[in-house]
N, C-alpha and C positions, 0 to 999 in steps of 0.2 A: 511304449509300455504295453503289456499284454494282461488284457482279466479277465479271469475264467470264475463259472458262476454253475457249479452243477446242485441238480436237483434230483430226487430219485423217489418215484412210487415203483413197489414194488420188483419187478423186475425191471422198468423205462427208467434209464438213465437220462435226463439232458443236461445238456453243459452249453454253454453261449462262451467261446471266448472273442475279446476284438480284438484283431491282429492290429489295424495301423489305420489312422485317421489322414485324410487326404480332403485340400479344396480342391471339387469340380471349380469353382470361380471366387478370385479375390482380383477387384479391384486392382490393375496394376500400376496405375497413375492416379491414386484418388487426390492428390494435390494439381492436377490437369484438370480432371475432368468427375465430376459426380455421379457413376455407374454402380448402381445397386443391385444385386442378384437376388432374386428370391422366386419362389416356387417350383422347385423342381423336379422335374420327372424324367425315369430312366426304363432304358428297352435294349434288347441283348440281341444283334444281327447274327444270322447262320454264323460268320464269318468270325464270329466269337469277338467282333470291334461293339464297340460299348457308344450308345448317342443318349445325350443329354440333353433334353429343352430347358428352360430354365426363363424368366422372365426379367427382361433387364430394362432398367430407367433410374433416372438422378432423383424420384422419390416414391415412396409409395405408392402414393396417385398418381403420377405423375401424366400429362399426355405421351408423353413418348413411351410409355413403357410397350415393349414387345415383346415376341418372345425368340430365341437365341438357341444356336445350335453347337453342342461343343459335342468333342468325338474323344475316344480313348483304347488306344491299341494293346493295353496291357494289363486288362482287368479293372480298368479303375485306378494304378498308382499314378498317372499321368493323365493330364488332359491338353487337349488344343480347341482353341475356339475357333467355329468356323465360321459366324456371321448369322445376320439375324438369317430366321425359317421362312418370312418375305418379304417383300416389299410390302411396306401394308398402306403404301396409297395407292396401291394398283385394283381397282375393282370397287374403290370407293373414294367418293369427292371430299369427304369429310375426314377431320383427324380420330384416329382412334386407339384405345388401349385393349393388347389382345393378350391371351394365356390360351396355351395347349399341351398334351398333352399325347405321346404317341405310343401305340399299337405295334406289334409286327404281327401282322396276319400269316397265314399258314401257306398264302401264297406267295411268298416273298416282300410284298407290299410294305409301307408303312403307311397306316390312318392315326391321323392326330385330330382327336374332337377337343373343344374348350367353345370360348365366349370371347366378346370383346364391348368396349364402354364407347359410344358416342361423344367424342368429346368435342361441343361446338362452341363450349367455354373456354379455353386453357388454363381460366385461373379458378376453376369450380371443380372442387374431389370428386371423386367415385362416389362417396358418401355424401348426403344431400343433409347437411346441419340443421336446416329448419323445418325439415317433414320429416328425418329418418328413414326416406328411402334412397333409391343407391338411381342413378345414369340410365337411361335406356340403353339397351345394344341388343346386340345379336348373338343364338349360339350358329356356331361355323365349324367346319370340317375341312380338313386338307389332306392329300395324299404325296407320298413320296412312292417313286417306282425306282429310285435309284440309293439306295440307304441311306434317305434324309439327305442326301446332297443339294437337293432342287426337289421343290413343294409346289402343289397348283395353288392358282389362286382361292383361299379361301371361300368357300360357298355355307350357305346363309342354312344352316337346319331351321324347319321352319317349326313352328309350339302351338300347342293348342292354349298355353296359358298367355296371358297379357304381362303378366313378367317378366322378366329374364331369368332365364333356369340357369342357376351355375354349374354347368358341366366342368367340374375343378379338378375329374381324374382321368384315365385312363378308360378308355371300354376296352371290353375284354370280349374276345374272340370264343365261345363254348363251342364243346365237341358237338351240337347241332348243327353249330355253323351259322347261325344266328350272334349279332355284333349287340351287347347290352353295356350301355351307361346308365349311370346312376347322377341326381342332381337335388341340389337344394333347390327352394326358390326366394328371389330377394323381394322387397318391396318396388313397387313403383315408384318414380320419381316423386311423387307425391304423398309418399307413404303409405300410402290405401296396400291391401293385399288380398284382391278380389279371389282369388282360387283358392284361399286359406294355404297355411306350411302342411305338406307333406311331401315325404320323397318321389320323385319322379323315377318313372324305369323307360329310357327309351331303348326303341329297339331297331336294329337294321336287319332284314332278310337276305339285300343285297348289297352285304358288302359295305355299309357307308355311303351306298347313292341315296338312298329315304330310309324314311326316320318315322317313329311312331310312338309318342310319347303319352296317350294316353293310360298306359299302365302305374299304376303305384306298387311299389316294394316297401313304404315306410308310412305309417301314422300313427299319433297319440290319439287316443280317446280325449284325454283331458289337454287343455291350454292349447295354445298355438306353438308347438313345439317343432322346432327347425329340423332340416336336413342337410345342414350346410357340411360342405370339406368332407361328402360322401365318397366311399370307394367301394368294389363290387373286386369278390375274385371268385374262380369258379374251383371246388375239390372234384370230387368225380364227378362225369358226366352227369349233367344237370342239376348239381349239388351246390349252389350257391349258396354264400354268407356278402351281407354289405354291410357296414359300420358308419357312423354317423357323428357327425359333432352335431350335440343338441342342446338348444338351447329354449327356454320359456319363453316365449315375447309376452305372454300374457300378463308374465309375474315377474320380469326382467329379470330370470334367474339361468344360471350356466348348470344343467344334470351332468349327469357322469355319461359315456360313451356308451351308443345303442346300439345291438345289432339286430337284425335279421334273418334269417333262414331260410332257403325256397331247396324245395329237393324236385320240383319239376318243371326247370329250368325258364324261372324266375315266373310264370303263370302264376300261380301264390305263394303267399309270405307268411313268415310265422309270427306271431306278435311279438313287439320289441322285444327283448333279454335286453336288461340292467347288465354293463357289464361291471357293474362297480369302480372304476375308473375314472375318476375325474379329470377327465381329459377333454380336451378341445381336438383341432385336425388327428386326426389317425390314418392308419393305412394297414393293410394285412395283405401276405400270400399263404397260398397252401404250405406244408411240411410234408406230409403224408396222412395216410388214412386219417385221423378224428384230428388231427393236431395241422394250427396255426402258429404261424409266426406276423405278430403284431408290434408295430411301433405307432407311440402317443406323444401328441406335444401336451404337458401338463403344464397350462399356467396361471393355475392354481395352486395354495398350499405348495409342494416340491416344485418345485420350477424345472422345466428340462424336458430332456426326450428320453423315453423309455422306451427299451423293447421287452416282450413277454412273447412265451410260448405257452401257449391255452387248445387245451382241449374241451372239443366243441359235438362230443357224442352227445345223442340222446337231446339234441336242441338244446342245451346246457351250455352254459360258459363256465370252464374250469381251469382255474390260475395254475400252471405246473411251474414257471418258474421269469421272472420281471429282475430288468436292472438297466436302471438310468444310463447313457452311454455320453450324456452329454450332460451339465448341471449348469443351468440359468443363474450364476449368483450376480449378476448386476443388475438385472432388468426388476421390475415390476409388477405385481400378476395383475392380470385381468380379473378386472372386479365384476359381480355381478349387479344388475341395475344398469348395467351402462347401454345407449342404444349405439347404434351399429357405426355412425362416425367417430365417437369415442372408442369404439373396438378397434376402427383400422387405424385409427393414432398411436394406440396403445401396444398393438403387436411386433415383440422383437423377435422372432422366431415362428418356425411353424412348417405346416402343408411337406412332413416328411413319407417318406416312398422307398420300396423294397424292391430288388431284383437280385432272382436267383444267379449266380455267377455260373458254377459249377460245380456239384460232388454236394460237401457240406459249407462251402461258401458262399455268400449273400452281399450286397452290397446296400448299403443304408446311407438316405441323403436326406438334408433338410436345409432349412434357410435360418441363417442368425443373421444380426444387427450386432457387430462386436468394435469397439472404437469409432462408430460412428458410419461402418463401412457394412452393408450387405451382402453377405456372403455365402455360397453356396458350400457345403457342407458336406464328409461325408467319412464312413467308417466300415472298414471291411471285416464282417462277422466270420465267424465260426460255429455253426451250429451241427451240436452232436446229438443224437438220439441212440 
């Protein structure tokens, strides 16, 4: 089925249609074996072949979850999986749960930054039930020199916080040449949260060898408000925006989606914009000049994934034209009050992601929970201006 959704100021026409829904991954033995996909993220080779990571385990939390590389020679209407991104007992003695997240650098490279969970329990979540904080680990970085074929061994980004920073998206390569990620920060095992919540801005000069995380892009004045399911994209040279799922720890309350602005490439930030949006994970790319293309998991009120095209002159958020592409009617929303292990219970969908295809096509993915089976998710756009 195809639905087109135009909007019109003045003489800017836009129109969204969505050509055809495709799983990157479903489960193909789920009565064998319990393989869960969720978190995914997409990156577009010279070669015009299409690489998926994606996060695969029999739960949630699970200790095995890793993350998985699937490949696509036709745009997105096809995929093949081709095996987890590593071996992830090699370089460490212990079991652990990883997520990444890949890059194509301008030099043919791929850089995949994310984190991973210590897991020295097997039978103890991510989320820590009786403090509310989440697992020790590590953030890590891997390179691929052959299109994600083979990855190095993950290496350890080292923080200046005692946290675990979740590095949960993609960095992005600016025309300085300078490599910028964006991160929340989680509690400690212990739930203490010594560094207080703001967003973190790490930065690489070379490349993904070091890392400097001391910079911030995102703070509230008031409450202890998160930066969690951050993403960072860059419009014209030096002209960032990064969006935020925020949440109050102070007041156990879920805001609407926050962004920010840096016009000199990421050195400072403009204070948050409300984008009115009541939204959890989000993601955005450019469009052109003032205008984005944004997708939200709401799971709140409307349940589902939205994309909206917004313009973003004048450090303003301006709604031009939003429509749900996917509708959450089975699941449950996410209440606010709840601390962070009742959140990872409760989430059936989420941490959805954009890539340009080409001309006016885009490709849109996210992760549901449908029958019971975790699935990788995705919908090839249309967008006209």
């Amino acid at each position: 089925n195809l639905y087109n959704y135009c909007y019109r100021i003045g003489d800017l026409a836009v129109m969204i249609k969505v050509i055809d829904e495709i799983d990157i991954y479903d489960n193909p033995k789920p009565q064998v074996h319990s393989r869960h996909g969720i978190f995914p993220g997409l990156v577009k080779l010279p070669s015009g072949e299409l690489v998926a990571l994606f996060v695969q385990g029999e739960a949630f939390e699970s200790p095995n979850m890793t993350t998985m590389v699937s490949r696509s020679q036709d745009s997105g209407k096809s995929w093949q999986l081709q095996g987890p991104l590593h071996d992830k007992f090699t370089g460490t003695d212990i079991e652990t749960s990883d997520c990444f997240k890949a890059t194509l650098l301008r030099d043919g490279r791929l850089v995949a930054v994310g984190y991973r969970f210590h897991r020295h329990d097997p039978e103890q979540g991510i989320s820590i039930e009786e403090t509310g904080g989440v697992l020790p680990g590590d953030d890590i970085v891997s390179f691929s020199e052959d299109e994600g074929k083979t990855w190095t061994i993950p290496q350890i980004i080292p923080r200046s916080t005692p946290e675990l920073q979740e590095i949960s998206g993609p960095c992005v390569e600016t025309q300085s040449g300078d490599l910028l990620a964006v991160a929340g920060i989680f509690n400690m095992p212990d739930g203490t949260n010594p560094s207080g919540q703001y967003g973190v801005l790490l930065r690489s000069k070379d490349k993904g060898k070091t890392w400097d995380d001391r910079s911030r892009f995102f703070e509230m004045s008031s409450g202890q408000v998160t930066a969690w399911e951050s993403r960072i994209c860059e419009m014209q040279a030096g002209r960032l925006v990064a969006i935020t799922w925020a949440y109050d720890l102070s007041a156990n309350k879920h805001l609407p989606n926050y962004v920010v602005l840096s016009h000199d490439n990421g050195l400072s930030w403009s204070p948050p914009i409300n984008t009115g949006h009541l939204a959890q994970a989000s993601n955005l790319t450019w469009l052109r000049d003032d205008l984005l293309l944004t997708i939200h998991c709401h799971r709140e009120g409307d349940l589902g994934v939205c994309v909206r095209i917004v313009d973003v002159s004048k450090n303003q958020w301006k709604l031009l034209e939003e429509k749900f592409i996917w509708k959450a009617s089975d699941v449950a929303a996410t209440e606010s009050g709840q601390i962070i292990h009742e959140m990872f219970q409760s989430l059936r969908f989420g941490q959805p992601s954009l890539l340009h295809l080409q001309d006016e096509t885009f490709l849109a993915a996210y992760w549901t929970i449908e029958e019971g089976q975790g699935r990788i998710r995705s919908h090839r756009l249309e967008i006209s201006i």
